[in-house]
C-alpha positions in Angstrom: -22.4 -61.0 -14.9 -19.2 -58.5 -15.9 -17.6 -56.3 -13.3 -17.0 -53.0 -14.4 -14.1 -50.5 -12.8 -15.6 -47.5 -13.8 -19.1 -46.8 -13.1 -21.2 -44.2 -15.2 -25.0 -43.3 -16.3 -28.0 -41.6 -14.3 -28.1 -42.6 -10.6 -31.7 -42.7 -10.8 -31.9 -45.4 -13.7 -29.0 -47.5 -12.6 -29.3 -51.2 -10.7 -28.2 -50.8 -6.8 -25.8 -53.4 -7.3 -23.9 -51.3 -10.7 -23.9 -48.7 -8.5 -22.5 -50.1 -5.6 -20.6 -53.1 -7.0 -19.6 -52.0 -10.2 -21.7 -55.3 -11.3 -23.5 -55.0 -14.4 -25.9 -58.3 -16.3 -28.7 -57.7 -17.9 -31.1 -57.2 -15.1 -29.4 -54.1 -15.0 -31.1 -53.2 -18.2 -34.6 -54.5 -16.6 -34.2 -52.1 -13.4 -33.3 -49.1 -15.7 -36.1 -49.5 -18.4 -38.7 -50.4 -15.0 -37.6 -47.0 -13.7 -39.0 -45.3 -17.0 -41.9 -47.5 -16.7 -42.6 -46.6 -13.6 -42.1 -42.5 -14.4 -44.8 -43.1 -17.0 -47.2 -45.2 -15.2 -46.9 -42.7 -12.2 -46.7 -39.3 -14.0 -43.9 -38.3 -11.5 -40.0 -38.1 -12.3 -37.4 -40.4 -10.6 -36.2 -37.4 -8.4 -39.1 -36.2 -7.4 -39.9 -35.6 -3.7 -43.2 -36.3 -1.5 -43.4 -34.6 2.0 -44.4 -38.0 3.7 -41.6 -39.6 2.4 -38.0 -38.7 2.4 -37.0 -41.2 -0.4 -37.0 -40.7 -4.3 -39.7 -42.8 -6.4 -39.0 -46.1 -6.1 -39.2 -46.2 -2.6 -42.3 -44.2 -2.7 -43.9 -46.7 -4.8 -42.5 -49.8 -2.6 -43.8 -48.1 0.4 -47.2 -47.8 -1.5 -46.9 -51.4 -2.1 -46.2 -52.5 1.3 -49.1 -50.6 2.2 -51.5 -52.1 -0.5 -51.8 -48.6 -2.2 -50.1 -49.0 -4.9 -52.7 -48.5 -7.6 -54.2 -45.2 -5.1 -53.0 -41.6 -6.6 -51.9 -39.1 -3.9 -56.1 -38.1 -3.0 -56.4 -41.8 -2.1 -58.8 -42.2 -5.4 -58.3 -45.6 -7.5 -55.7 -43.7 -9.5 -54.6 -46.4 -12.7 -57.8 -48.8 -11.4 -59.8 -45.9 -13.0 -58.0 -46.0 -16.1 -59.5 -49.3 -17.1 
């Protein structure tokens, strides 16, 4: 793990711990690309904003998770599960 004295990139995309610590490894990497995976998978942008929740989408999708919803779309239809 490197410590870095000057942090810089997209908020959204960056590890907690760059961003608070200045502490970059390469699960950095892995929490940026999971990010854009998550955009894609979702269909919704990293900044994006849902009235039932006051957090951006990564805590919209843990809270999904917590609540076993995480493969439901915003009508509570199977979302992704009817992909397959």
């Amino acid at each position: 793990m490197k410590e870095i004295q000057r942090v810089v990139g997209t908020y959204g995309y960056m590890a907690p711990e760059y961003v608070m610590k200045g502490l970059f490894s390469v699960k950095s990497d892995v929490y940026s690309f999971g990010v854009l995976l998550l955009e894609i998978v979702s269909g919704k942008k990293n900044q994006f904003r849902h009235p039932d929740y006051a957090m951006n989408l990564i805590g919209y999708a843990w809270n999904l998770w917590d609540e076993e919803r995480a493969i439901e779309d915003d009508n509570g239809s199977d979302g992704l599960r009817d992909a397959f």
